[in-house]
Structures are given as C-alpha cells and as structure tokens.
N, C-alpha and C positions, 0 to 999 in steps of 0.2 A: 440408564446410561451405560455403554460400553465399557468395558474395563478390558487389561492387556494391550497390547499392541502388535502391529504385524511386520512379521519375521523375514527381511531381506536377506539376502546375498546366500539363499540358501534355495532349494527345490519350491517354496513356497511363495517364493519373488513371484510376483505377480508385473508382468508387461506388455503393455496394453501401447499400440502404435508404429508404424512406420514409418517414416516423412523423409524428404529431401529437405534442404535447407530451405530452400521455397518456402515451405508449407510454413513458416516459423513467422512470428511477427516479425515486423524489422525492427532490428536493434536501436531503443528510445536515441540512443548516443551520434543517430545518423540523422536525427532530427534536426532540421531547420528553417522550421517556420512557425509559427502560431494559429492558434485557432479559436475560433468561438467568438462572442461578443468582445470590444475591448472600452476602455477608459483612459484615457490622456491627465494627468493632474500635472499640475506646475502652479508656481505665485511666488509672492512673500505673505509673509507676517510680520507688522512693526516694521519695515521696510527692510527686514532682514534674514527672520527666521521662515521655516515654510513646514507647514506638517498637515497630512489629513489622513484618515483613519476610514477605511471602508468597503466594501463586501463585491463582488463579479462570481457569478457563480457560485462553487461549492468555496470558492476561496477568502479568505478574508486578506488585505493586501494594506499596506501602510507605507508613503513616503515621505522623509523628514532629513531636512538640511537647513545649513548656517549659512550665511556668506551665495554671493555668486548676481546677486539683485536680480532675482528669479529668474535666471537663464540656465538653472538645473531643472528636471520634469523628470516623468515615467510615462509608461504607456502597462495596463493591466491587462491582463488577459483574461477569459472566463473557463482555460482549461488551465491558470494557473500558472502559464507566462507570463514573461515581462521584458521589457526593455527599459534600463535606467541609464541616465546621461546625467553627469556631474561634470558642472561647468565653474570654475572656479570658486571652487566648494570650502568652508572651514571644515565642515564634517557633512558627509552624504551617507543617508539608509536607504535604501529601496529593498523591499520584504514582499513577501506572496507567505502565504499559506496558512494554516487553522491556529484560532484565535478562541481560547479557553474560561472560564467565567473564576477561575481563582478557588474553586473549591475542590478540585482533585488534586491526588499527586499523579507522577504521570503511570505509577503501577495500576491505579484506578483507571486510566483514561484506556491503555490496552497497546501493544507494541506499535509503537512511531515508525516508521521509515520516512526517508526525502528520495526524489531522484532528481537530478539537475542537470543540466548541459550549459557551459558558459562559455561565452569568446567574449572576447575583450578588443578595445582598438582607442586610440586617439589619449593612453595614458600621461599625462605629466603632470610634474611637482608632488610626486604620489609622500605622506610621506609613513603612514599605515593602509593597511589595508583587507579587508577579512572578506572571503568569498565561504559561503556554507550553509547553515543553519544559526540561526538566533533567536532569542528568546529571551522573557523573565520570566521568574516564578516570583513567588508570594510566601510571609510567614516559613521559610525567612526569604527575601527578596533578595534576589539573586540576578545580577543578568549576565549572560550566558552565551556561547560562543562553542560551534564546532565548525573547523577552520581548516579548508579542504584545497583550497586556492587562494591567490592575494596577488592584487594589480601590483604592487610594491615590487620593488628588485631586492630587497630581502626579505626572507619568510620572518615574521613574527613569534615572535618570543625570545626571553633571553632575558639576564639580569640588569640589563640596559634598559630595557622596559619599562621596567621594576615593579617585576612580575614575580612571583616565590613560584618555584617549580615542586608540584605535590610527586611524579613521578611518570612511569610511562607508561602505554596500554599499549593492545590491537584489537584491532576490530576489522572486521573482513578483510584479514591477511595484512593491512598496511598499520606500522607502528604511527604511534601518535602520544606525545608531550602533555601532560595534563601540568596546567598553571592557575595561579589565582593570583588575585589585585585587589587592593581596597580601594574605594573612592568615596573622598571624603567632600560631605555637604557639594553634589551633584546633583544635578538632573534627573530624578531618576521618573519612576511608573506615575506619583503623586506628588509631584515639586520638588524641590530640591531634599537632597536624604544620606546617609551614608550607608553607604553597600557593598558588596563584596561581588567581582566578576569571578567567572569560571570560563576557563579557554582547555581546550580539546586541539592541537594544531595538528595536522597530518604532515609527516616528515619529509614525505616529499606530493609538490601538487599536481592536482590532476584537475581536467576542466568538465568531464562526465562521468556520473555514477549513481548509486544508489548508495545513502548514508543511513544506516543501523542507530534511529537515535536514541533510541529504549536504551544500547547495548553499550553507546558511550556513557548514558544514564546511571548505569548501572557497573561501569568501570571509574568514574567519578564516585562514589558511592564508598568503593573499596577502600579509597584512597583520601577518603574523609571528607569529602566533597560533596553535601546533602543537597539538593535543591526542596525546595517548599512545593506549596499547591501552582499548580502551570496557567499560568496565565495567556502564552500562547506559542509556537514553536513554527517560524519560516526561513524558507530559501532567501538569502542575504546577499545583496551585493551592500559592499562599504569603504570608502574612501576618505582620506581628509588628510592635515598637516597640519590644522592650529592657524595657517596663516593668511585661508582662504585666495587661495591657489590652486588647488588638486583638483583633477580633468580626470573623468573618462568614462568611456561608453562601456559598459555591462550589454551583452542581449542573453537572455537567458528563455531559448527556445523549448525547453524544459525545466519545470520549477512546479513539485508539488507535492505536500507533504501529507502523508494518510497514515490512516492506522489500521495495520491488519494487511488485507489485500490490496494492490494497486488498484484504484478506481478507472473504468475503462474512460478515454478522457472524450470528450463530448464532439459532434463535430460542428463546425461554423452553420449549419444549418441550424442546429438546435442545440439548446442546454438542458432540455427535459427529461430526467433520467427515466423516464417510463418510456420517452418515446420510442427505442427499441421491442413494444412486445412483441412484435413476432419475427424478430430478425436477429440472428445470431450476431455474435460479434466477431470480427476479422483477426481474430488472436489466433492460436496456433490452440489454444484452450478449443475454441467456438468449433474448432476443424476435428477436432477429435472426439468422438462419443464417451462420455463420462462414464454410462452404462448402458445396459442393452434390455428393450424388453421380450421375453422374459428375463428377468433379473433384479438384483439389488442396485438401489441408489443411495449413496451416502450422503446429507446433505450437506455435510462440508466441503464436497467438492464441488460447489458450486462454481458456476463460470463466468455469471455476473449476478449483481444485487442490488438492490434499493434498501436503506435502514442500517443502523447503524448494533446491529445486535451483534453477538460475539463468536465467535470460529472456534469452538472449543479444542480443534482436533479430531475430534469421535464424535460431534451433535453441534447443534446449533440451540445459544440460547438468548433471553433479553430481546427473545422477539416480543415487536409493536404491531399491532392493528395497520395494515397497510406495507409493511415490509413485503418482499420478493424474493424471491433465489431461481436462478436460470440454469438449466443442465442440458446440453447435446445427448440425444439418446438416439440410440440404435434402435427400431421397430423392426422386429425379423418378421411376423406374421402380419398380415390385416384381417382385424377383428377385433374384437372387445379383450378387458384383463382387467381382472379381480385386482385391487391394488391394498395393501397391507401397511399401515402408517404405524408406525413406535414414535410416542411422541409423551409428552408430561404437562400437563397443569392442576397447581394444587393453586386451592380459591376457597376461603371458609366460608363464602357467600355463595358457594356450589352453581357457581355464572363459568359455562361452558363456551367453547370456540369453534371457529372452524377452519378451514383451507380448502382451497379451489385449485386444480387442476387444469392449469393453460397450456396446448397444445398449437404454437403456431398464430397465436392468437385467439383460437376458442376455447372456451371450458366444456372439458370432457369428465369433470367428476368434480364430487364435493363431500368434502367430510367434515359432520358436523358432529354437535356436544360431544367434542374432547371434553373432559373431566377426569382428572383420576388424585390420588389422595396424594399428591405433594409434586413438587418442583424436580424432584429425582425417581419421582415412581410412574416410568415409564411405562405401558401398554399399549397394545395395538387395536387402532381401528381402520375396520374395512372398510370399500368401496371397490364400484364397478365403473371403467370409462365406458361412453359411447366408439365408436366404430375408429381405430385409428389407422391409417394406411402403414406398409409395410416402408420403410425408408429413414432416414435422419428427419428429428426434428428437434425442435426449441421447448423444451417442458420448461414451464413457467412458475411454479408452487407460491401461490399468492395468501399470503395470509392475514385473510380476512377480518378473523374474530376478535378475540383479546387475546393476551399475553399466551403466550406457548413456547416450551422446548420441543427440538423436534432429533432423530437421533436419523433414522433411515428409512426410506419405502422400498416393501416387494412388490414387483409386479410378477403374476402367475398369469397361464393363460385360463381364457373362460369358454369365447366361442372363437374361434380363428381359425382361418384359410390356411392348410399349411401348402398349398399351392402358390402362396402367395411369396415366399421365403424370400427376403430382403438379406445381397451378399453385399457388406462392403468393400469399396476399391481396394484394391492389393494395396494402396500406398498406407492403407490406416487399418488392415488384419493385425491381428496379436502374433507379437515376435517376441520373441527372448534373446536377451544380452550377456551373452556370457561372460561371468567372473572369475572365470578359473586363472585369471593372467592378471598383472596389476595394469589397472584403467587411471587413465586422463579425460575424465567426462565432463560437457560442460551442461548448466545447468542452468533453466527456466522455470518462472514460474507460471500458474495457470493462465496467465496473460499472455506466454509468449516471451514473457520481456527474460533479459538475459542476466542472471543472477551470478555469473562469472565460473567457476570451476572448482571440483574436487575431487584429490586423490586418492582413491583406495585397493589397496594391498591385495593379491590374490586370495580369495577365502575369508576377506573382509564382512559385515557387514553394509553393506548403502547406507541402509539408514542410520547406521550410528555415524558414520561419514559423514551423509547430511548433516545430522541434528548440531556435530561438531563444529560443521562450515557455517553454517547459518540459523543456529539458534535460534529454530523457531518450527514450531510443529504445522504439516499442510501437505498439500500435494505440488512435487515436483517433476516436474517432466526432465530425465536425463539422458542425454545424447551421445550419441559418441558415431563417427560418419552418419552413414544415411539411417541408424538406427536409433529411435527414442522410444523409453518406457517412462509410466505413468508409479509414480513410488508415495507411497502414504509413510509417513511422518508423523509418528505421535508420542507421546510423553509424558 
C-alpha cells in the first residue's frame, strides 16, 4: 500500500487536460426526464392505508400513504426516479433509493451521497412537509430526516413543532438546524414503538443538488445525535396535514443515493451494467485519458465499475470475483507492453487469483497466481499485452479470480512502432494552471457531474482546499475558463 500523499499548489501539481465547457457532462440540475425501465404502484389497504416495498434497478423504492381512497400513486424509475402524486392525503412517502439489512452502521457501509432534482406543482392544504433524504436505522431505532426542500409555505422546525433543537451545522457551504422529537407508541419499522426522530433542515431551500449524507451523519454525532445500524437511506418526497387533505405532485427527475462514486446512470435501452464493455462513458471523465501508455495507472481513478469494493484513495480494496474498473488511456506507440501489476492477497489456504486485461472489448493479457503473504503485502506481478494500436482506448481490468487488493499498473514498452506515435487533440494535451493569484475554481467529479466551487488563496494548497470543501479523498477535475486539471486527493 501506498503511503504519503501528492503535493498540490506547488511545481509538483500535476495537470492533466484542456476542455471547453462542451467537453464537460451536463450539469445533473438541467435534467428533465427519466430513464430506464419504470413501475406505476397505487391502491388501498383496509380501504384506507396503501404501502409497498420493492426494487427497479440498482434502486430499492417504497410508497406509503393514509387517506385520499387510493387516488395517490408513484411511478419508479430504474435510474432511480420517480414521480409522486398525493392526492388528498393524511400523510404521503414516496422514497427511491438503497435499502440496508440492519447490520451496519453507516461508517461500515462507506461515504453516502444523494443527488436530486425536484419541481413541485398542484400543492394544497399542505400542512408539513420534508423534500431530502430519509431513513431508519436500528438498535437504537431512529427515523431520520435530512430536509433540503418542503411543499409547505413554512420551512419546518421550530418549538411549535415540538421539536428540541440539538444545534446547528454546515455541510457543503449551506447552514443547517439539527433537531429531535420523540414519538410515542407509533408506527414505526415493526408496529407500533417509541422512538426518537432526527431532522437536519437546510436554512434555506433549494430544489437541485448533491447531499453529503455521511457528513450530516457525522455532524449529528457531534451533537449527540447517534444513529444505530442503517436500515436504509432515500431521496423523499412527503406531505400530509392529519386531516387527509394535502395535494401535490413531487417529479423528481433525479433521485439517487450511492456510496463512494456517482454510478454512471443507465440508459432506457438497458440496465445491464456490463453492458458498456467496450464503450466509454459520455462523462467528461470518459473524454479524458486517466493515463498514457507507456506509463502509470492508478486504479483508483477509475471511470466507471461494476462491485461494490472500496476506493481507498491510493488502492483498491474488498474486491469480489467478477468486479471491473474502466480507465481511458492514452496508446502513444503500436505494439505490445510489458505490464507491471502491485496488487496483495494474503489466503492461508495459499488459493491464488487473477485479472484480465480488456482493451475495447478484447483481452490482451492475463495475470494469474497472485499470492503474496497478507492483505497489505503488496508485490508485483508481470505480464505482456498482445499488439495494441496507438490511440485512445477503454482498458477494462476485470477481475476474475478471488479476493484481491490492487494498488497500480506500469506499462513499459516491449516491441513498438515508434512510427506509430499517437498525438492527442490540443483540446485534452497537458496544461498548467497557475496559482500564483487567488482562484474561484469550479469543481467536478470524475463523472463530469458538477460538485459546485472552491476558493484558494495565492500560494495555497488545491488539495488541502479540496479535502476542506468536500471531505473526501479521489480525483477531481478543477476548472477555471477553458482550463481543467486532473488533482488526486488523498488522506
């Protein structure tokens, strides 16, 4: 495993890209439609209540209401939309997103984010109402609330409530009210219970963005606010008044809550995440060479993946038999390259692994029995690709075998053309962004998607700037006019 980290805002910044705003995904916030498979649910139950529980895609999705003699419904999405309609409602949930087995807390489960986009239409007799993220947790059972928006004409909270106010936070720049409520012999996960909520409210609302929900997690926390093991954490629309009255249409063209990287979202053709192997993805990531052969590839900068194994930072670990990691690479020569793997698996039953080499969709190499004496005792093993053309391509790193860490690959050359020499377009050659002046830079992640802004000081660091703004270690792409560099983040 790597140790240290690399040194920004100094001769040692490493920037990697050119673009126009073109070149950039489009910003999630300009989204307005859905995509992928969908699911319609509506009814009653006992001619009154209505509730169902169940999965579209990578998402797990839940709708449940009072009142309205089933003229409230949702429509689910398989990239993790939705559209909710509450129609004279006592109380109305409509939810998307990942749905947890009760035996983690959420430090176990790995940093949460949400991103959502909502408009709203046809509101009345509102007489609460929570737009955000919601959830329980377990041991101690808790339900839970971070409250980003509300159909209501007044924002939620307050002694009126009769809510205790624990104190205040921020999280990506915007302050927010942290409260609690008891309820007593309710409804809760397993029949009726007494329980204790937790709300997070944003001071003022917004109807697009990405929500940090590790980081409210973890500013509840300070504040003596525990949650138990997670039972599950989604994008919320919710309305109601008690009197079975309250209207209104939720569309939520964006709704999707992950851990780690954004999942690139699927499109109405398919939901099969393999089904991309040999095509890049349309992110501003996909557009830009990760690395170049000859050269290092780090596999945390991966640009898209299959498996749920962990971004260390500096390596990749809690990889499964069947995981992926996808990287844009640079080919300068055509011809073959030695390739150099740093990787770790310790196994007392001395049962070794491998990995495949996908190029485009073929395997051009294979490396097998990995073994080496533990989980952190990294070594390298070689291999030779067959014949790769000089150009951009989709490198694939499939891994086959059992469990394995994996830290980085060299590619060296073996036999190659240098006749062949592969230049990339001026718009994505290596620039430098100078810091000598204080920057207003905006900031994406390897998706493209637009992670909002940060400012630093002439002679600053980037990266301690980053790690400041958004609390979390990775590769960001930072902008400033027609110039983006490529900055690693680690901790």
């Amino acid at each position: 495993m790597k140790k240290g980290y690399f040194s920004v805002g100094t001769a040692a910044l490493l920037s990697l890209g050119l673009f126009t705003s073109q070149a950039l995904a489009q910003d999630f916030c300009s989204t307005t439609t859905h995509s992928g498979q969908s699911a319609r649910t509506s009814g009653t139950r006992n001619g009154e209540e209505y509730q169902t529980i169940s999965k579209i895609g990578d998402y797990n999705y839940e709708l449940w209401y009072r009142g309205g003699n089933g003229a409230s419904s949702a429509t689910f999405y398989s990239d993790g939309s939705m559209e909710c309609i509450a129609k004279n409602s006592d109380d109305y949930l409509c939810r998307s997103g990942l749905s947890f087995n009760s035996d983690k807390s959420y430090t176990e489960l790995g940093h949460m984010y949400a991103d959502f986009k909502v408009s709203m239409s046809g509101q009345q007799n509102i007489g609460y109402s929570f737009i955000g993220i919601y959830g329980w947790s377990e041991n101690p059972m808790i339900e839970y609330y971070i409250v980003d928006n509300w159909a209501s004409q007044y924002k939620p909270g307050g002694t009126g409530w009769g809510w205790t106010k624990k104190g205040e936070y921020t999280v990506d720049g915007a302050k927010y009210e942290a409260w609690t409520h008891t309820q007593v012999d309710q409804w809760a996960l397993h029949g009726k219970a007494t329980f204790e909520q937790f709300y997070g409210v944003r001071e003022s609302a917004r109807a697009c963005g990405t929500i940090d929900i590790t980081k409210h997690f973890e500013e509840w926390a300070k504040l003596g606010m525990n949650l138990g093991k997670m039972y599950e954490a989604k994008v919320l629309g919710e309305v109601g008044n008690g009197s079975g009255t309250a209207s209104c249409n939720f569309d939520f063209p964006v709704s999707r809550v992950y851990i780690g990287t954004a999942p690139t979202p699927s499109s109405s053709a398919s939901t099969n995440p393999t089904s991309s192997a040999s095509t890049p993805t349309s992110s501003a990531a996909a557009q830009t060479a990760v690395g170049t052969l000859p050269g290092k590839i780090e596999f945390e900068d991966y640009q898209n993946k299959d498996g749920d194994f962990t971004n260390g930072g500096t390596y990749l670990g809690d990889i499964e038999p069947g995981n992926w990691a996808e990287y844009t690479v640079n080919v300068t020569y055509t011809g073959t390259y030695t390739f150099e793997l740093s990787a770790a698996r310790g196994d007392d039953q001395n049962r070794t692994t491998s990995i495949d080499l996908v190029v485009d969709g073929t395997n051009v190499g294979t490396i097998s029995d990995i073994l080496t004496d533990g989980w952190d005792d990294y070594k390298s093993f070689t291999g030779v690709t067959t014949s790769l053309s000089a150009g951009t391509h989709t490198l694939r790193v499939e891994f086959t075998g059992g469990y394995v860490n994996v830290d980085n690959i060299t590619f060296t050359e073996k036999d190659v053309d240098k006749g062949s020499k592969y230049e990339p377009p001026a718009s994505i050659r290596n620039v430098h962004l100078s810091l000598n002046s204080d920057k207003e830079l905006q900031v994406f992640d390897m998706q493209g998607r637009n992670l909002g802004r940060v400012s630093v000081a002439a002679g600053a660091s980037l990266q301690d700037a980053l790690f400041a703004r958004f609390h979390k270690s990775g590769i960001y792409l930072v902008k400033q006019g027609s110039q983006m560099m490529r900055v690693r983040v680690t901790r």
